[in-house]
Each structure stands twice: as structure tokens, then as C-alpha cells.
N, C-alpha and C positions, 0 to 999 in steps of 0.2 A: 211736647214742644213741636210744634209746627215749622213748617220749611222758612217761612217768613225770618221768626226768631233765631232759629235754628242757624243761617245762613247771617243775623245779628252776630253771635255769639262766635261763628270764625272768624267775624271780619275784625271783632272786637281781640279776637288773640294774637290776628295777625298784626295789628296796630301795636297792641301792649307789648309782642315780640318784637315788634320792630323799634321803637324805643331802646332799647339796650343797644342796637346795631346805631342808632344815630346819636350814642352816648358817646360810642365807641369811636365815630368819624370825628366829633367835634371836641370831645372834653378834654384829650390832649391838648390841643392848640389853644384852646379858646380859654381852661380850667375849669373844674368843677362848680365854681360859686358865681361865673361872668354865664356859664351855658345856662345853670340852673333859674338863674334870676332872668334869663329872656325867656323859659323854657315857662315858669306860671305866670310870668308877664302877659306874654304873647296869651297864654291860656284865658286870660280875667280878663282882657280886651275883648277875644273872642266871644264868651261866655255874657258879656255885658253887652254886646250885641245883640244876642239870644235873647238874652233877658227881657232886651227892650223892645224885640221884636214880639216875644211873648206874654208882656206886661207882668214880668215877673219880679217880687222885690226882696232886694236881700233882709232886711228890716234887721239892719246893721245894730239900732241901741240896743235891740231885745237880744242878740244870739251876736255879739261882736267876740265877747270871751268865750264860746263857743266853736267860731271860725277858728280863732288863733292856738286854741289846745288842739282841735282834729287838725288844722292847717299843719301845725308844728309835726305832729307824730306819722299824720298820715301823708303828706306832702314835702315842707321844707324839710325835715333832716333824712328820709330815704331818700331822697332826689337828692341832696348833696352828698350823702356817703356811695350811691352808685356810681356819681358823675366821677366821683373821685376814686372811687375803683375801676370805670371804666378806664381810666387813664392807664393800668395796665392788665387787667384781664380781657378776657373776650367776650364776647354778645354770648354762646354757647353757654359759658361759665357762668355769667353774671345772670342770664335767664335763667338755668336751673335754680344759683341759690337765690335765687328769689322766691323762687317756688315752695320754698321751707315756709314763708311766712304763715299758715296754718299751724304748722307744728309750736310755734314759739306763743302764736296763740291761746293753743290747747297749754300748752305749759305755765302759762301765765296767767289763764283761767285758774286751771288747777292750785295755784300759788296762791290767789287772790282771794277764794273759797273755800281754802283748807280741805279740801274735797283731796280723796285718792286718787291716783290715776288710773282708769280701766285698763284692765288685760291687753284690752284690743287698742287704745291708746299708748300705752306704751310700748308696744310691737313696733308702732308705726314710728314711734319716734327713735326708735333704735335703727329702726329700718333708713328714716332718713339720716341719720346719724353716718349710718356706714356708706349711704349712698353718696353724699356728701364728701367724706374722707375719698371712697374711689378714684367719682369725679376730679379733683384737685390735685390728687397723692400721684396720679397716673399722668392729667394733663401737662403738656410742656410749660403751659403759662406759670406753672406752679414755682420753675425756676428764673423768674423773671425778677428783675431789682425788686423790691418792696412788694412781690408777689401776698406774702403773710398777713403784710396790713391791709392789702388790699382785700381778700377774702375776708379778715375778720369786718371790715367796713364795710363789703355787702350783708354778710349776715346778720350787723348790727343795723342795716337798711329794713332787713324781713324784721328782726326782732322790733323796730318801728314799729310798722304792719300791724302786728300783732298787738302793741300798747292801744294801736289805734280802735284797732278792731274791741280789746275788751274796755275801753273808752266809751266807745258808738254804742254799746250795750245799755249805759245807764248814762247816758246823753241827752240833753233836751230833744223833743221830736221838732226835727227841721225839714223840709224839705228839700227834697231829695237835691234839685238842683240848685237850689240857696246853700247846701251845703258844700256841692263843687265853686260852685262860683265866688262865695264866701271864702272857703280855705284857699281858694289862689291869689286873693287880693291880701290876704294875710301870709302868705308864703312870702308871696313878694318883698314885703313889708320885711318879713324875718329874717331871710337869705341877704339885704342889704349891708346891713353891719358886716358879714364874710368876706367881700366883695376885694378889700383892701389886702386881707392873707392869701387870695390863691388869685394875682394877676393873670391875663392873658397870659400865653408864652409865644407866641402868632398872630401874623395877620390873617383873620377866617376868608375863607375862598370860598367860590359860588356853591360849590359843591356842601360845606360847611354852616354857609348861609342858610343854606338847604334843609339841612340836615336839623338846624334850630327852629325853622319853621315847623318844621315836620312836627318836632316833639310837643312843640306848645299849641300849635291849633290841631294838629289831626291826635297825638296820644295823651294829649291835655284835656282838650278843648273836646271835640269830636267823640273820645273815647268815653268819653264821659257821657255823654248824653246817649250811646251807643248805652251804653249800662243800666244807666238810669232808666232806661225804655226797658229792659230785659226785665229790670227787678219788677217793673209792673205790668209788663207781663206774663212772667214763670216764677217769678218769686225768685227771692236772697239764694236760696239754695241752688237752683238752677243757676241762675246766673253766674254763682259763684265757683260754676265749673270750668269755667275760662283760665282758671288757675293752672289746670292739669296740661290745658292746652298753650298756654302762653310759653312753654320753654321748646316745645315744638317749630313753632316760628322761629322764637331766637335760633334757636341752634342751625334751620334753614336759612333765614336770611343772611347768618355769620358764614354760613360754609358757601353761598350764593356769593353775595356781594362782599365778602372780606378775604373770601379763600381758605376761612379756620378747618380745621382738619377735624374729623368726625372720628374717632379712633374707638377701639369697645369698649372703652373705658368712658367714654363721652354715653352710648347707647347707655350701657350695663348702670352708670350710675344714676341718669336722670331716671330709667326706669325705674332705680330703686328707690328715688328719692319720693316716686310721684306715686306709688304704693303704699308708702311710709304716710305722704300726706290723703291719700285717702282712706286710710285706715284713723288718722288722725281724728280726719273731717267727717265720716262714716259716710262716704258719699256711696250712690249707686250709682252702676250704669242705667239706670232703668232712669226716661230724665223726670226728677223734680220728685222723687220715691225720698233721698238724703234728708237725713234729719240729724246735721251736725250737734250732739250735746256741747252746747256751750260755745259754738263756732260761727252761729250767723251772724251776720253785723252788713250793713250797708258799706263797708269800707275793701278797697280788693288790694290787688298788687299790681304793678305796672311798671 
């Protein structure tokens, strides 16, 4: 991987970390299903820009039911089960268990295949298991009202992820950014009927404003094409190492700009989580060596 890419590939985690931090400014006030629906609005505006600038088409009759199954799995319902957990956990917390999304993956492959689980598979998912419990069992967020729901509705956000990803597997072949641009105009679409159950609870402030713009053109919009670039130039697997890195930003920009508290229990457990998911994914350090069984798929986390 080259400095070029290379220097892609942080910019792309600090973006995807930073998302969680500007779930966490606006989805209290604003609610889960009024942020989420500006969040791929803004995103398929953007995107259709792009499009147009690049004479790119979605060819909407041929892959429209294609948008709306990736849209659903790998966009509208993680993006409203995090917004709704951001509401009270923290960017740290909600970045880690994001980070599971491989493992749930591998387990869902495994489920789908009838296949066994490898040694070194299920190490990792034990591993993320405990890292997981750590992180939470130890955090103070843990005792916060509806703390419970809210963890089980980010992990059921990765377990998303993870449908999406063993979807994208045997998926028609679309292009790569027909596919972003596609699943946001079909988010939109699906997040609409929500709209009515999780009202505003605030008037949004510039700051707030801010923070929804941010999500839908620069970790929507932006991050996307950010990705899309990577995979064609280091490949699904490479690319797909932005996962390890993605809970690094969160946890900085939540202890930067939020003031969250970083305790050994925050270290000890992301560490374990993110060994767990590299044992999952069989990834190396060595970049673009990984050859996840059964893990690669065009689809990430964010």
C-alpha cells in the first residue's frame, strides 16, 4: 500500500470514527429517525451530484430491488438502531461495538453454509465476546436509563453489517458507486414511514446543524467514494482494514470533543474486541497478505 492510499485509508477511519461523535451531538435532540433520514438524504443529493459530474447511472429498473435489500441491511436499519443508541451511549462505546460487525459475519456465514467453525474462528469470537462484556460491564454508560437497550441496538446495527455483507456475497454485480448512491435513495425512502415514532425532542443548533451535515456529505457521501477508491486500488481486503481502525478515532474524537473518559477498561476491551475480529477476518498486518474465509464483501461499517 502506498503513501497515497495509505494516508486514503486514515482519513477514511477518521471520518467513519467521527460519525459516532456526531450521532452522539445531534440524535438526542434531533431523534434517531429525523437525523438518520437528513443523514442519507443529504448523502444521495451529494452522491447525485457526483454522479452527474461523472456521467454515472444508477439504472434504477434493472438493480431498484437490489438498492432497497443492501439499502435496508447495510444502511437504513444500522444508521437508525446507532442513532438510537447514540442517544445514550458514547461515540467510544458505540465505535467499538461496531467493530464486532465481522464477527457476526463470520457467524452468519457459518449458519448459512452449514460449515464448522474454524479453531482460529471461534477463538476470535470468543475473544470478541469477552471484549465486548469488558468494555460495557466496566463502562459508566452501562448505568445510564436504557443503557441495555441501547447496547443490544448497536450490536443488532453490526449484526446488520453482517447480513449485508453475507448478501453482497451473492448479490447482482453493481457498481461499486451505483451501489452507494443507489442504497441512499432507498434509505431515504425506508427511514420515512419512522419519522412519525421518534419526533424531534429540540430545536437543532448551528452546532447540531453541523454535525448532520457532517454525517451525510463527508461519512455518507465523501466516505464513500473514499472506499470505493481504496477497493480499486488494494482490494476488498485491504481496504477493509479500516475496520480495526475506525474505533480508534471514535474513542479519540469522544475523549477530544465530548470529554468521554478513556479508563482500562475502554483500552483492555477494544483491544480485545479488535483481535477477536482479526482472528475472525484472518487479517495480517503485512497490507493486502488477508485472505478472510468467507469475509470479503464490498460492504464496511461506519
Amino acid at each position: 500500500m502506498n503513501s497515497a492510499n495509505l494516508l486514503r485509508l486514515f482519513s477514511l477511519a477518521a471520518i467513519w470514527g467521527g460519525s459516532f461523535l456526531f450521532m452522539r451531538i445531534a440524535a438526542p435532540v434531533l431523534g434517531p429517525a429525523v437525523l438518520i433520514e437528513f443523514r442519507v438524504l443529504l448523502a444521495a443529493l451529494f452522491l447525485a451530484l457526483v454522479g452527474l459530474v461523472l456521467k454515472k447511472r444508477l439504472q434504477l429498473r434493472a438493480h431498484w430491488k437490489h438498492y432497497f435489500i443492501l439499502g435496508f441491511f447495510n444502511s437504513a436499519l444500522p444508521f437508525l438502531l446507532f442513532a438510537f443508541a447514540a442517544r445514550t451511549l458514547s461515540a467510544s462505546v458505540l465505535s467499538v461495538l461496531n467493530a464486532t460487525a465481522p464477527m457476526w459475519s463470520a457467524l452468519l456465514g457459518a449458519a448459512w453454509t452449514r460449515q464448522a467453525i474454524a479453531p482460529r474462528t471461534l477463538l476470535g469470537l470468543v475473544l470478541g465476546t469477552v471484549g465486548v462484556a469488558l468494555l460495557v460491564g466496566f463502562d459508566h454508560v452501562a448505568s445510564r436509563d436504557g443503557a441495555g437497550i441501547a447496547i443490544g441496538a448497536a450490536l443488532l446495527a453490526a449484526l446488520s453489517y453482517g447480513v449485508a455483507s453475507l448478501y453482497a456475497r451473492s448479490a447482482p454485480s453493481v457498481d461499486a458507486f451505483a451501489n452507494a448512491h443507489g442504497t441512499m435513495w432507498t434509505s431515504a425512502l425506508m427511514v420515512l414511514p419512522v419519522l412519525p415514532f421518534f419526533p424531534a425532542s429540540g430545536s437543532p443548533t448551528i452546532g447540531i446543524a453541523a454535525a448532520v451535515l457532517a454525517l451525510g456529505v463527508l461519512c455518507s457521501g465523501i466516505a464513500y467514494l473514499l472506499y470505493f477508491r481504496l477497493i480499486e486500488e488494494v482490494g476488498t481486503t485491504s481496504a477493509l482494514t479500516v475496520t480495526f481502525l475506525n474505533p480508534l478515532f471514535g474513542i479519540l474524537w469522544g475523549t477530544l470533543f465530548l470529554g468521554e473518559i478513556i479508563g482500562w477498561y475502554t483500552v483492555a476491551g477494544s483491544a480485545i474486541v479488535l483481535v477477536g475480529t482479526a482472528l475472525v477476518t484472518g487479517f495480517s498486518p503485512r497490507w493486502g497478505r488477508a485472505a478472510p474465509a468467507g469475509a470479503g464483501s464490498g460492504t464496511a461499517c461506519k
